[in-house]
C-alpha positions as CSV (number, residue, x, y, z in Angstrom):
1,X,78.2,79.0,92.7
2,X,79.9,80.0,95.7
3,X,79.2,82.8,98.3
4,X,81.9,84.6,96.7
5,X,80.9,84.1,93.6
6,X,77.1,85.2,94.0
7,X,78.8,88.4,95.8
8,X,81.0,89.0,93.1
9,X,78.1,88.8,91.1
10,X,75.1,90.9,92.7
11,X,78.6,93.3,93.0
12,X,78.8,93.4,88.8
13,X,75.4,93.6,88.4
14,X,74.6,96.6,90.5
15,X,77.9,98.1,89.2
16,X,77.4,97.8,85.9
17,X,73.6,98.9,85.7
18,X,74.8,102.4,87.8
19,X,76.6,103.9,84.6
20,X,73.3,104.9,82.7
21,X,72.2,107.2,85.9
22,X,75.4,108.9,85.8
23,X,75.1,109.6,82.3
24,X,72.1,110.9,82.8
25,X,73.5,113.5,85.5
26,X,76.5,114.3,83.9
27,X,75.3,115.3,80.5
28,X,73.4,118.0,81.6
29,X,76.2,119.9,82.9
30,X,79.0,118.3,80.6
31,X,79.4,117.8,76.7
32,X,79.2,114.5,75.9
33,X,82.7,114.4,74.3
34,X,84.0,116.0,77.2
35,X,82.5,113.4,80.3
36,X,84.0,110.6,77.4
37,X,87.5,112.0,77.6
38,X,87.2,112.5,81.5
39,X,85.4,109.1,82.0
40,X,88.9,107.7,80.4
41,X,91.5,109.4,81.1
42,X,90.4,109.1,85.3
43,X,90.0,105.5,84.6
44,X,93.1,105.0,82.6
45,X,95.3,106.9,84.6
46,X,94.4,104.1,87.3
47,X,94.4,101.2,85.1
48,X,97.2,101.2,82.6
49,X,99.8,101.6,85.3
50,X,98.3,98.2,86.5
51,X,98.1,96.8,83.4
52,X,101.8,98.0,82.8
53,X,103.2,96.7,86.0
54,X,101.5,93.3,85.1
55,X,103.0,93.1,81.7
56,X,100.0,93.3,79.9
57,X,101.3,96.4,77.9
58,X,103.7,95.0,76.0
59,X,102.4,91.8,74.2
60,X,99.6,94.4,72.6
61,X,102.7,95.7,70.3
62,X,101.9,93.0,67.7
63,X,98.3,93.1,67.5
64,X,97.8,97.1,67.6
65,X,95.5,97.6,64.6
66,X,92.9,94.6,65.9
67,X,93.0,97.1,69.1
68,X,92.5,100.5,67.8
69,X,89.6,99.0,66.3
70,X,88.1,97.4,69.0
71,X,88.7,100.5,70.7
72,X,86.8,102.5,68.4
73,X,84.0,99.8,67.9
74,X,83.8,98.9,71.9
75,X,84.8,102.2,73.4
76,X,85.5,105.9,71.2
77,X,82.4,105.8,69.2
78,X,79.8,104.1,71.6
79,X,80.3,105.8,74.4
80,X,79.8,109.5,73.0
81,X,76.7,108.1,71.5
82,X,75.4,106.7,75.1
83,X,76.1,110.1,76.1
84,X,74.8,112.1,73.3
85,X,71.1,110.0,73.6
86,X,71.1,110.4,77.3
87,X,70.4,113.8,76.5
88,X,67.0,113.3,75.3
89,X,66.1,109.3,77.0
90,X,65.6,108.3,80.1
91,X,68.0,106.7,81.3
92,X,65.8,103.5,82.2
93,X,65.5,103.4,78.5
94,X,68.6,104.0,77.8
95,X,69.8,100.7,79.6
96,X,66.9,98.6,78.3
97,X,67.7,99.9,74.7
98,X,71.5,98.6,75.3
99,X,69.9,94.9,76.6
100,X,69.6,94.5,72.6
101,X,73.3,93.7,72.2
102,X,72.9,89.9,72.6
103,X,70.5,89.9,69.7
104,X,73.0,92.1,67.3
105,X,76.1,89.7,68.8
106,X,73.3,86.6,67.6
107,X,73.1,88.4,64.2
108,X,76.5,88.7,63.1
109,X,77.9,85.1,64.3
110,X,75.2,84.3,61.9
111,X,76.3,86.2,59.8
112,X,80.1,85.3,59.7
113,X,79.7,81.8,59.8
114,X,80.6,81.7,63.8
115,X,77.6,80.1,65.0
116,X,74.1,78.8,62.9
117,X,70.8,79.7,64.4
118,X,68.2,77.0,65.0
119,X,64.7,77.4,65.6
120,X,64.7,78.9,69.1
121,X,67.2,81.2,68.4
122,X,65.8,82.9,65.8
123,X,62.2,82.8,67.9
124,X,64.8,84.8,70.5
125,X,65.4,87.3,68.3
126,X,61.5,88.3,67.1
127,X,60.9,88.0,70.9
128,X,63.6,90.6,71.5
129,X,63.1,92.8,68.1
130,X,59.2,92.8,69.6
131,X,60.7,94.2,73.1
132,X,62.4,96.9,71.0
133,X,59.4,98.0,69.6
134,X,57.6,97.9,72.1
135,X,60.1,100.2,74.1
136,X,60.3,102.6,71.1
137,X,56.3,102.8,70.2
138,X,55.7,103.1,74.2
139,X,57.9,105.4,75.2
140,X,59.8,107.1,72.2
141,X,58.2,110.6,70.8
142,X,58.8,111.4,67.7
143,X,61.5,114.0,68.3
144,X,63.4,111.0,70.2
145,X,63.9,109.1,67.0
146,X,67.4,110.1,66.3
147,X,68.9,109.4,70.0
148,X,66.9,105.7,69.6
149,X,69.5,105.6,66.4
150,X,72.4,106.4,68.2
151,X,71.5,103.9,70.7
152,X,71.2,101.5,67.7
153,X,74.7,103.1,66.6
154,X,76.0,101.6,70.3
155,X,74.6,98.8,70.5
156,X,76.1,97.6,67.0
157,X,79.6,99.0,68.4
158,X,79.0,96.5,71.6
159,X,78.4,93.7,69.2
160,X,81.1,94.2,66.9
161,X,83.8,94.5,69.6
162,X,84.0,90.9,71.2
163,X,83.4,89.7,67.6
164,X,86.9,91.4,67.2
165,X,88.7,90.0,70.3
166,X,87.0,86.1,69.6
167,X,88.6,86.6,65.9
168,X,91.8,88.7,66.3
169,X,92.7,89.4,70.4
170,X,92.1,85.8,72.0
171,X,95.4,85.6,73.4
172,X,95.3,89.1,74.2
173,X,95.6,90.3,78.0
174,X,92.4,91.4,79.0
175,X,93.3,94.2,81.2
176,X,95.8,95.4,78.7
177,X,93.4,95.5,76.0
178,X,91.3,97.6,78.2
179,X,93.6,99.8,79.7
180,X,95.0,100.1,76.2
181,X,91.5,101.4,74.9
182,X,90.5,103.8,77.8
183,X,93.9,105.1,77.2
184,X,93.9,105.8,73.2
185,X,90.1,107.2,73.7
186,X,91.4,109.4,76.3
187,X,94.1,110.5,73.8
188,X,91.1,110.8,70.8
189,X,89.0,113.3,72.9
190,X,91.4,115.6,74.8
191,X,91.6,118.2,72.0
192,X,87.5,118.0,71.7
193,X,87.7,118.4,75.8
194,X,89.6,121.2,75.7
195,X,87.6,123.2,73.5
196,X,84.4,122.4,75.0
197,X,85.8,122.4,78.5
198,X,82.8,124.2,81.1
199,X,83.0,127.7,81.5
200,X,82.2,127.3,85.5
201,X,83.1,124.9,87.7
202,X,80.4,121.7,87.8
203,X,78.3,121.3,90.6
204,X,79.2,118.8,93.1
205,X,76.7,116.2,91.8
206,X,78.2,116.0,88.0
207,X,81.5,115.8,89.3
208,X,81.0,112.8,91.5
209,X,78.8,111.6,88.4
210,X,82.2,111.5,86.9
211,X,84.2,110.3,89.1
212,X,81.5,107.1,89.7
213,X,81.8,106.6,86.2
214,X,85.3,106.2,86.3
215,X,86.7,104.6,89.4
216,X,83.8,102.8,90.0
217,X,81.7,101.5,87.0
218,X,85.0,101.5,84.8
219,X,88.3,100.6,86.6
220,X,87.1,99.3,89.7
221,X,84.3,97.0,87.6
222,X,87.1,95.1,85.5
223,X,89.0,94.7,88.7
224,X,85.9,92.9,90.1
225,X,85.2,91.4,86.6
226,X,88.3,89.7,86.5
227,X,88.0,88.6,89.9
228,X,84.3,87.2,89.2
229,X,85.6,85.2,86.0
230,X,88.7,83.7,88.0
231,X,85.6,82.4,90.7
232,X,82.9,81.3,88.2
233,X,84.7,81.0,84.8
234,X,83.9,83.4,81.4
235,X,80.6,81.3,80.6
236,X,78.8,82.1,83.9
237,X,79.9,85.5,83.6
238,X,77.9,86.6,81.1
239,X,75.0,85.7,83.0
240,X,75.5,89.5,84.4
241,X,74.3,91.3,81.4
242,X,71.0,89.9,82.2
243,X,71.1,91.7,85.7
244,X,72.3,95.5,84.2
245,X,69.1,96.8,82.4
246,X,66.9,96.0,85.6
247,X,69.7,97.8,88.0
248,X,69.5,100.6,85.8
249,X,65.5,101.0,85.6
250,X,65.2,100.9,88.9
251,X,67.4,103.3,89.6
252,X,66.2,105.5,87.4
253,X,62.7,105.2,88.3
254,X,64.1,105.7,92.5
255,X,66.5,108.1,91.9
256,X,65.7,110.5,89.2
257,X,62.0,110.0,88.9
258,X,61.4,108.5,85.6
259,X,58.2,106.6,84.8
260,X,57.9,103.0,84.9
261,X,55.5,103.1,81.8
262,X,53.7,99.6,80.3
263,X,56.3,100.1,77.5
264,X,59.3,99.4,79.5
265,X,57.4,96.4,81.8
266,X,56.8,94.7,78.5
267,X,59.8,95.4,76.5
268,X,62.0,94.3,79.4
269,X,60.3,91.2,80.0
270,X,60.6,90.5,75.9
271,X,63.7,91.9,74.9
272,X,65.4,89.8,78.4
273,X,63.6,86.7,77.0
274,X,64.8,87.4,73.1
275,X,68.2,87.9,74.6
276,X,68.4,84.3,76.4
277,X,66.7,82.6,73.6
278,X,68.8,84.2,70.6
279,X,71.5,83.6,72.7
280,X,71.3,80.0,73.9
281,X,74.1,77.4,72.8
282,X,71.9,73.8,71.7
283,X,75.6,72.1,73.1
284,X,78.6,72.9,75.3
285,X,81.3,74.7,73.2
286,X,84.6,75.8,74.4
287,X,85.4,78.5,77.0
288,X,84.8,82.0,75.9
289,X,88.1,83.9,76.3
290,X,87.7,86.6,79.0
291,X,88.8,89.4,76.9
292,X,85.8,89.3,75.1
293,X,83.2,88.1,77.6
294,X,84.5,91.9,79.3
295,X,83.7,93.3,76.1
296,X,80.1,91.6,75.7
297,X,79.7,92.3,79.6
298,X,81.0,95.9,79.7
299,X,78.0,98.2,78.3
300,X,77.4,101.3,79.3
């Protein structure tokens, strides 16, 4: 890999492992319908004029129902979940909880016929289930349980949506389908933001939670993304959602205090080593699209 392409890279990885701390920070002060809708509509208003003035608008016309799903799979329903568990989890274990998806994405191309599971693989996935459990009988209390499901509830949403793109968007425009999504979602929640709209003013900190979220770890991130699969090609790429769960508990653990318990040292280590195992491809098969390595890559 080049210099550029290790900087584009370490760039991703930091980038995409921040958005779980500014959850965290945001949802004390801000519904978690609300920070969706302005997590969106900040990032859309930024990225579907780009996406417009590329021509990446248009060709969606055909294919709108495969979007609005994806959407809602990848984007609407997920992401007030995130923010709805942050509430009550850390958000180290918030990020280690979404490290799962590769095991769910193993699952169901099993499941559909996409891809069979030898040996290893299906080793990869008691290794990870193991790192789960670990995570959850470590560091979940029992009044936890029901934010652990609506992480479950996201991380089936992030395994569902590339499913969609592979089957239905694979000629799509990447940054038309994402533009696209940010943009209906914004559309979803603006009556929901309006009613629960903050009596005061946020503080300082929540609004630059926000604003992180959305320029930086949304619209600039798939700037960068597309960038890093144009210098290392889609299959390298997702190499990067290896790196986001360990940004995000160290951050946590730095920056807002949280523990580093023996529950998230082991579940890391086993649900990052279930991941690579459930994951691994026995011989070369043929370029992922980038639409949906962004999808698979773009937790959080």
């Amino acid at each position: 890999m080049s210099r550029r392409g290790w900087l584009l890279f370490v760039t991703m990885g930091v980038i995409w492992g921040v958005p779980y701390l500014l959850i965290k920070v945001a949802v004390d002060e801000l519904t978690p319908a609300t920070l969706v809708f302005a997590r969106t509509a900040l990032a859309g208003l930024l990225l579907v004029p780009l996406a417009a003035a590329r021509g990446q608008l248009r060709p969606l016309l055909p294919v709108w129902r495969p979007v609005l799903a994806y959407t809602l799979v990848e984007v609407t329903v997920p992401w007030v979940f995130l923010n709805t568990a942050e509430q009550r989890l850390s958000s180290s274990l918030a990020g280690l909880l979404i490290a799962g998806v590769p095991l769910v994405g193993a699952v169901l191309a099993a499941v559909t016929g996409t891809e069979r599971l030898g040996p290893l693989r299906i080793v990869g996935l008691f290794v990870g289930l193991a790192g789960v459990a670990a995570l959850v009988g470590f560091d979940v209390r029992g009044g936890d349980l029901w934010a652990v499901a609506q992480i479950a509830i996201v991380v089936v949403g992030y395994a569902v949506g590339p499913y969609i793109l592979n089957r239905h968007l694979s000629g799509a425009p990447g940054l038309g389908v994402i533009a696209a999504s940010l943009g209906v979602t914004a559309l979803i929640y603006l009556p929901v933001a309006v009613v629960q709209a903050p009596r005061v003013m946020p503080s300082a900190t929540a609004v630059g939670a926000v604003v992180g979220l959305a320029l930086i770890c949304t619209a600039l991130a798939f700037v960068v993304f597309f960038a890093l699969i144009a210098e290392v090609g889609p299959v390298r790429a997702t190499v990067v959602t290896y790196v986001n769960p360990a940004v995000a508990v160290a951050l946590g653990v730095l920056l807002l205090g949280e523990p580093l318990t023996a529950g998230i040292l082991l579940g890391f280590a086993l649900v990052l080593a279930g991941s690579v195992l459930a994951t691994r491809r026995g011989r070369p098969e043929p370029a992922v699209a980038p639409v949906a390595v962004e999808a698979e890559c773009a937790t959080g």
